[in-house]
C-alpha positions as CSV (number, residue, x, y, z in Angstrom):
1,X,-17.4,1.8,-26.1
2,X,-17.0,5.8,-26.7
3,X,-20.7,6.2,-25.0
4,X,-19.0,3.8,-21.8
5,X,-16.0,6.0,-21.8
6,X,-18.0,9.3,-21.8
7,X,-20.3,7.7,-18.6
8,X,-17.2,6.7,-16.9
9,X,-15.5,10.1,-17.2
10,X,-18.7,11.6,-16.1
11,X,-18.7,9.8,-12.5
12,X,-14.9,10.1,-12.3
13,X,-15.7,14.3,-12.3
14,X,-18.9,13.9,-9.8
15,X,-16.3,11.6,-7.7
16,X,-13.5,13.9,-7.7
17,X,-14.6,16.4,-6.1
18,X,-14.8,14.1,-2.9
19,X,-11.0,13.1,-3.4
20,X,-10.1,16.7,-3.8
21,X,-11.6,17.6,-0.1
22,X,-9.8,14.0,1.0
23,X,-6.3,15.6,-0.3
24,X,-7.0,19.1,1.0
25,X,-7.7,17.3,4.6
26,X,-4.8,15.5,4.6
27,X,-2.6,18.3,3.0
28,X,-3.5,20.5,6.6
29,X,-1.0,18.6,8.6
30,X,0.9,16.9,6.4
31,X,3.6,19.0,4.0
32,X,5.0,17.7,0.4
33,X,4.6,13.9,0.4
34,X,1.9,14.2,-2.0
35,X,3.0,10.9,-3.4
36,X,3.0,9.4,-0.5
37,X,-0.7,10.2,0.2
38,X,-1.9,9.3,-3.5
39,X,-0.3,5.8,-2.9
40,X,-2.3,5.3,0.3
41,X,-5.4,6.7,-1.6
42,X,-4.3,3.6,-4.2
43,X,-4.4,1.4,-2.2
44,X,-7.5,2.2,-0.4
45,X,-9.5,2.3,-3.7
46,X,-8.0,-0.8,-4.6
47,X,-8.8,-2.6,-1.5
48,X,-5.0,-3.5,-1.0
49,X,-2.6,-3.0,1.7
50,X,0.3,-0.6,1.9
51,X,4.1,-1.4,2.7
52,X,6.6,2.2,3.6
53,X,9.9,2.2,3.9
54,X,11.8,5.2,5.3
55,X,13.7,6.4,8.0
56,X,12.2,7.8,11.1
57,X,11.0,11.2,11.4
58,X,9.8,11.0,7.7
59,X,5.9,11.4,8.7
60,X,5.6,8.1,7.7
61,X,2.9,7.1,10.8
62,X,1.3,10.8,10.7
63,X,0.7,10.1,7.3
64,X,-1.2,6.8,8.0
65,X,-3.1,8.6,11.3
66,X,-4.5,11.4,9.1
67,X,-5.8,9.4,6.6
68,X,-7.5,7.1,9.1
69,X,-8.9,10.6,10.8
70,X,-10.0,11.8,7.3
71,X,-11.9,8.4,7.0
72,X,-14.9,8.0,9.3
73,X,-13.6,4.9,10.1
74,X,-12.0,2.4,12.9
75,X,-8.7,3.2,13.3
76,X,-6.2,1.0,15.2
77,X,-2.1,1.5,15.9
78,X,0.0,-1.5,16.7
79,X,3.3,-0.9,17.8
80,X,5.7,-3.8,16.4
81,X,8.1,-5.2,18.8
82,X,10.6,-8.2,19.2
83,X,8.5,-9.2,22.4
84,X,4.7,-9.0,20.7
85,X,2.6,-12.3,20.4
86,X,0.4,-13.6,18.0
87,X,-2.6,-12.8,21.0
88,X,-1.6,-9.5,21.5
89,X,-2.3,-8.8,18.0
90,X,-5.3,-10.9,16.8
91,X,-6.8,-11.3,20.9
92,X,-7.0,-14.7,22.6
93,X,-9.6,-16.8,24.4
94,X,-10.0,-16.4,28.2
95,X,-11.6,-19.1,30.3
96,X,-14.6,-18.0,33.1
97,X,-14.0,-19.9,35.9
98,X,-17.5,-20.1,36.7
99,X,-19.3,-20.8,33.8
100,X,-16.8,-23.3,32.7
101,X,-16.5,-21.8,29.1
102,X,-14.4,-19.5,27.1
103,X,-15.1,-16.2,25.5
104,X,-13.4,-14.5,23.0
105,X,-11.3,-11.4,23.7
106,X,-10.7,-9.5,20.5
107,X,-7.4,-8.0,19.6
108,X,-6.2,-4.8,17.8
109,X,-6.4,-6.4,14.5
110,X,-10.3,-5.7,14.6
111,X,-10.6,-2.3,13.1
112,X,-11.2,-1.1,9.4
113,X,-7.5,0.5,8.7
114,X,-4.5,-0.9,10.8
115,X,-1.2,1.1,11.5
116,X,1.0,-1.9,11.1
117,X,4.3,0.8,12.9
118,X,7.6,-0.6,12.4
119,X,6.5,-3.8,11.0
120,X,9.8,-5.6,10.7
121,X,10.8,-5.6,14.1
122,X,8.4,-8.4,15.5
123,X,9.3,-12.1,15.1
124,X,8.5,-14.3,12.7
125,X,4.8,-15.8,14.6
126,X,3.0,-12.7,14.6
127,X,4.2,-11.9,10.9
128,X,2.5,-15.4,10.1
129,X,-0.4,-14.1,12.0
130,X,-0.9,-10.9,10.2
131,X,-0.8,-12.7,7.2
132,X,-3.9,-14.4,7.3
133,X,-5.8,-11.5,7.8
134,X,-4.0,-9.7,5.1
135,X,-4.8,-12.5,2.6
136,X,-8.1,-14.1,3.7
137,X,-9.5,-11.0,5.9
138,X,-10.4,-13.2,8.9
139,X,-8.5,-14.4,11.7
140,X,-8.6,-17.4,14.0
141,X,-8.8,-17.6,17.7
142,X,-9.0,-20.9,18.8
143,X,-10.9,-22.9,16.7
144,X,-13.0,-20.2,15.3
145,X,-12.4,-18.0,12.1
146,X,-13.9,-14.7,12.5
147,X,-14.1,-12.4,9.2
148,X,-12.7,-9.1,9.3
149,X,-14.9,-5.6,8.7
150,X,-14.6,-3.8,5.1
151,X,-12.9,-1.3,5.0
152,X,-9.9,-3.5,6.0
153,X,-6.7,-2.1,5.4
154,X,-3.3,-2.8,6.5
155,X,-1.0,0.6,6.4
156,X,2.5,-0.9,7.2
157,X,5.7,1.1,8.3
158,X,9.1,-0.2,8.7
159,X,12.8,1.0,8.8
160,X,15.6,0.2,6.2
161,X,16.6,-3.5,6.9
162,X,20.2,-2.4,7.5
163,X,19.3,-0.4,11.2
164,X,19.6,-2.5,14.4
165,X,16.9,-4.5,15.5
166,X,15.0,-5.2,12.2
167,X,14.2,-8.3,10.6
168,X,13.4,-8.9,7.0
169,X,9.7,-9.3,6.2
170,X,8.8,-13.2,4.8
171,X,8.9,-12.8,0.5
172,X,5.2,-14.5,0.9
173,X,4.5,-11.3,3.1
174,X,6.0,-8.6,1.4
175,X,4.0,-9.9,-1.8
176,X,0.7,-9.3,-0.2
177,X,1.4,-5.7,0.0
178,X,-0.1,-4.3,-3.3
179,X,3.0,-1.1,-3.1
180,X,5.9,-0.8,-1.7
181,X,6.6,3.2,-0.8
182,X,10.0,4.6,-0.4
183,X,9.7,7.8,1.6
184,X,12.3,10.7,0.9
185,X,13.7,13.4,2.8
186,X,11.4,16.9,1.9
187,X,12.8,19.3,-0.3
188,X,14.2,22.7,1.6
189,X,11.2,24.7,0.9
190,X,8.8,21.9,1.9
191,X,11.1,21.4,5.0
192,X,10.7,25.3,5.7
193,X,6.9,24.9,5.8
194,X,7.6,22.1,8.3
195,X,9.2,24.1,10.6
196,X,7.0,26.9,10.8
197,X,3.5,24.8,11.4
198,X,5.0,21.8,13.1
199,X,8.2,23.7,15.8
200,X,5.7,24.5,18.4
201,X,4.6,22.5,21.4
202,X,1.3,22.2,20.2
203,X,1.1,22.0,16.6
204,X,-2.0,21.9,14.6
205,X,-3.5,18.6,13.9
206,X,-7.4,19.5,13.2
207,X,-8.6,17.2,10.0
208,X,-12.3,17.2,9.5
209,X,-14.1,13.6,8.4
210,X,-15.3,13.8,5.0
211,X,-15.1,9.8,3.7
212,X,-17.2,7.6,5.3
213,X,-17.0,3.6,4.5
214,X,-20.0,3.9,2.0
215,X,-18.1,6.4,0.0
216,X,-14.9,3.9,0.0
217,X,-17.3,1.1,-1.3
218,X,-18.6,3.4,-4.3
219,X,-15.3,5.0,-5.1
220,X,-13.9,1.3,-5.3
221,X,-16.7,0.1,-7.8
222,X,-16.0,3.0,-9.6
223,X,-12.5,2.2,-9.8
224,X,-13.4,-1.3,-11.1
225,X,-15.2,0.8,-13.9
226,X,-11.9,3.2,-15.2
227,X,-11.9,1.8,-18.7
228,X,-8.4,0.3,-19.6
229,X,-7.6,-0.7,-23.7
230,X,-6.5,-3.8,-24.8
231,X,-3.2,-1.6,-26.3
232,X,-2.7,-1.1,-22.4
233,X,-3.4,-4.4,-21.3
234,X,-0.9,-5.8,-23.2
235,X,1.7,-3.3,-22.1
236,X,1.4,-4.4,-18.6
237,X,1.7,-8.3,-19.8
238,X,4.8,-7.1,-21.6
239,X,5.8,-5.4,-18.2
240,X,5.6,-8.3,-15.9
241,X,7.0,-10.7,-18.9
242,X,9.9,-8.7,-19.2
243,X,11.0,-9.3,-15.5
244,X,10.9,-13.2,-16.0
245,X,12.2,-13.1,-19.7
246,X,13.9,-10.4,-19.9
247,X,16.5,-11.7,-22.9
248,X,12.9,-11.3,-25.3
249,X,12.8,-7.6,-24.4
250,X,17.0,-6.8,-25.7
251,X,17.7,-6.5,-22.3
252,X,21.0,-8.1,-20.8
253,X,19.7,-8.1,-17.0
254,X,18.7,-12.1,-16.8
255,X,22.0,-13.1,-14.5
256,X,21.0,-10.2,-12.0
257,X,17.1,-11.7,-12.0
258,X,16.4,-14.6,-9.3
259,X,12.5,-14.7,-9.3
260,X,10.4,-12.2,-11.9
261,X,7.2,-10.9,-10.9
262,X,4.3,-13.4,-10.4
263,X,1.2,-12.9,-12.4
264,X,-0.1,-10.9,-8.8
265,X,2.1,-8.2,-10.0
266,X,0.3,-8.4,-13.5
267,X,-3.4,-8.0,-11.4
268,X,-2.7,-5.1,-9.3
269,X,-0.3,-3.4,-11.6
270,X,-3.9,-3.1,-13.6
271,X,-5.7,-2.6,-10.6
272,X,-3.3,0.6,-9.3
273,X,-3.6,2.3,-13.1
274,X,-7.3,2.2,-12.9
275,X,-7.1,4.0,-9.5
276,X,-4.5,6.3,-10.6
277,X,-6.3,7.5,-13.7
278,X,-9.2,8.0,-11.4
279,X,-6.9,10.4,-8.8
280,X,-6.0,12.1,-12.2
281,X,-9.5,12.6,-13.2
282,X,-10.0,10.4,-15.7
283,X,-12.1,7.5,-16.5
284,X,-9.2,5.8,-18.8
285,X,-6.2,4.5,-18.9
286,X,-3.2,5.8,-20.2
287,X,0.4,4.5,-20.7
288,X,1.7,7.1,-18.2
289,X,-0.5,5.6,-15.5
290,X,1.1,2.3,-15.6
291,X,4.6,4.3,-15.5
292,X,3.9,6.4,-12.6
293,X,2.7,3.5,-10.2
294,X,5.0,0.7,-11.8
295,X,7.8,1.2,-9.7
296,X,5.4,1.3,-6.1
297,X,4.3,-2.6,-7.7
298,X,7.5,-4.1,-9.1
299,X,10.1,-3.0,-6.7
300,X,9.6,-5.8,-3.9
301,X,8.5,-8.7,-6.4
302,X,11.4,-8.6,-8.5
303,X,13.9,-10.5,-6.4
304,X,17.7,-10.1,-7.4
305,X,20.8,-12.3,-7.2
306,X,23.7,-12.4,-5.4
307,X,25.6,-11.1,-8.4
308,X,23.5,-8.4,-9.0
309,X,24.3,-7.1,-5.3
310,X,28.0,-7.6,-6.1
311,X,27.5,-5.6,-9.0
312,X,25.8,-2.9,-6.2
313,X,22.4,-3.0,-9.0
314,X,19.1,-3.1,-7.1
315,X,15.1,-4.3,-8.0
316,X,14.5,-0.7,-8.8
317,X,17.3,0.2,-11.4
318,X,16.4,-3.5,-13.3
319,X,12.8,-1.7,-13.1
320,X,13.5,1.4,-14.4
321,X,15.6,-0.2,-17.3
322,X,12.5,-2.7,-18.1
323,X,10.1,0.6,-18.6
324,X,12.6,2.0,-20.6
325,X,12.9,-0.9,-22.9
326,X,10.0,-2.1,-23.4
327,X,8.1,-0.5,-26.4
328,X,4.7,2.0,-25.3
329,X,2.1,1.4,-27.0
């Protein structure tokens, strides 16, 4: 296994190179965040979708439109509204008058990466219609199911639920995002930096494309490869156990705990290691992997209770207080 290890690590240098350009494109226009763009990396190594939360002005959609422009990939924005239909997102059939027949018009939803822009303001039908080609990666038109193009990747922006006009995402939804990104305000030297390249009518936005859809498809496989030990394996059981039961880890949190995490939180809390240890340069996992992206997994599947809101306690402090309980191998 020390030989596989060795190979792994190997690839995982020859790779990283690749992911180092990636970063130093994106890193042109957009300043700090760094976390923020190693998530999206995540979850496009992981073949999984994307869910960020912040207020506006946060870079949140220039983030998503660099990457796509780093990518040599189809890129589309969909601006989410009250008003938006299920057609205007996935397309709709149009009848010819004269041939009698109808043709397919293909929406938005027909690219490889998908700026999903202030998601939780559209109604509940076109959240229903995203969903299927979040889960299944096709969509159906009429009678006929048409599959989707790898790389597919839904990016998906909203606004805290508290601001006017927002609506909060189905739980069946919000689970089929693999993370769930809270955005922060930049420190005051990063927001320094932001004045001086971004103040200007015109400001630089020049990325070059250095990823195309062939390098996704190797980097994911190689991702598949990052070796993880059982040691770790069972640490991330424990994890996700410890949100349902959480009386078996000494902790006193089971009143504030509606629903623990399903055993989808278990698969791409191993999945979003892997590809963190890769972004680290690494071909193994470690402990500190499962830590760093743990929160990104767990906040939005651990669902609390009305007492725990009483109590002002949220998803993210029972989180915290599970890592910090349970023992690290």
């Amino acid at each position: 296994m020390a030989i596989d290890v060795k190979q792994i690590g190997e690839k995982v240098e020859r790779e990283n190179a690749l992911l180092t350009r990636v970063r130093g494109e994106i890193g042109k226009v957009i300043i700090g965040q760094e976390n923020l763009i190693e998530r999206l990396l995540i979850g496009l190594l992981c073949n999984n979708h994307v869910l960020i939360e912040g207020v506006p002005g946060l870079a949140k959609t220039l983030s998503v439109t660099t990457l796509a422009r780093v990518i040599q990939a189809s890129f589309q924005r969909i601006q989410f509204t009250p008003d938006l239909l299920p057609a205007d997102l996935l397309g709709t059939l149009i009848y010819n008058p004269r041939s009698g027949e109808f043709t397919t018009k293909k929406g938005p939803i027909f690219a490889n990466i998908i700026l999903a822009d202030e998601i939780n303001r559209a109604p509940a039908k076109v959240q229903s219609a995203l969903l299927e080609a979040m889960q299944e990666r096709q969509v159906t038109i009429g009678e006929e199911s048409h599959p989707l193009d790898e790389p597919f990747l839904v990016l998906a922006t909203q606004n805290p639920i508290e601001q006017e006009g927002t609506y909060p995402l189905p739980e069946a939804q919000v689970d089929r995002f693999m993370l769930k990104l809270k955005v922060t305000y930049p420190s005051k030297e990063e927001e320094k930096k932001i004045l001086r390249s971004m103040a200007t009518s015109r400001p630089k936005m020049d990325v070059d494309a250095v990823m195309e859809p062939a390098d996704i498809t190797r980097l994911r496989a190689l991702t598949d490869e990052i070796y993880m030990d059982e040691k770790v394996e069972d640490y991330i059981i424990s994890i996700v156990q410890a949100t349902r039961t959480p009386a078996e880890y000494g902790l006193d949190v089971g009143p504030l705990i509606q629903y623990g995490a399903s055993p989808r939180a278990t698969i791409y809390l191993t999945m979003a290691s892997r590809a963190h240890a890769l972004l680290q340069g690494r071909g193994y996992v470690t402990p500190q992997d499962v830590k760093s992206i743990g929160m990104d997994v767990l906040r939005h599947r651990v669902i609390i209770t009305y007492e725990a809101e009483a109590e002002e306690k949220t998803s993210e402090s029972i989180v915290t207080a599970i890592f910090d309980n349970v023992p690290v191998p």
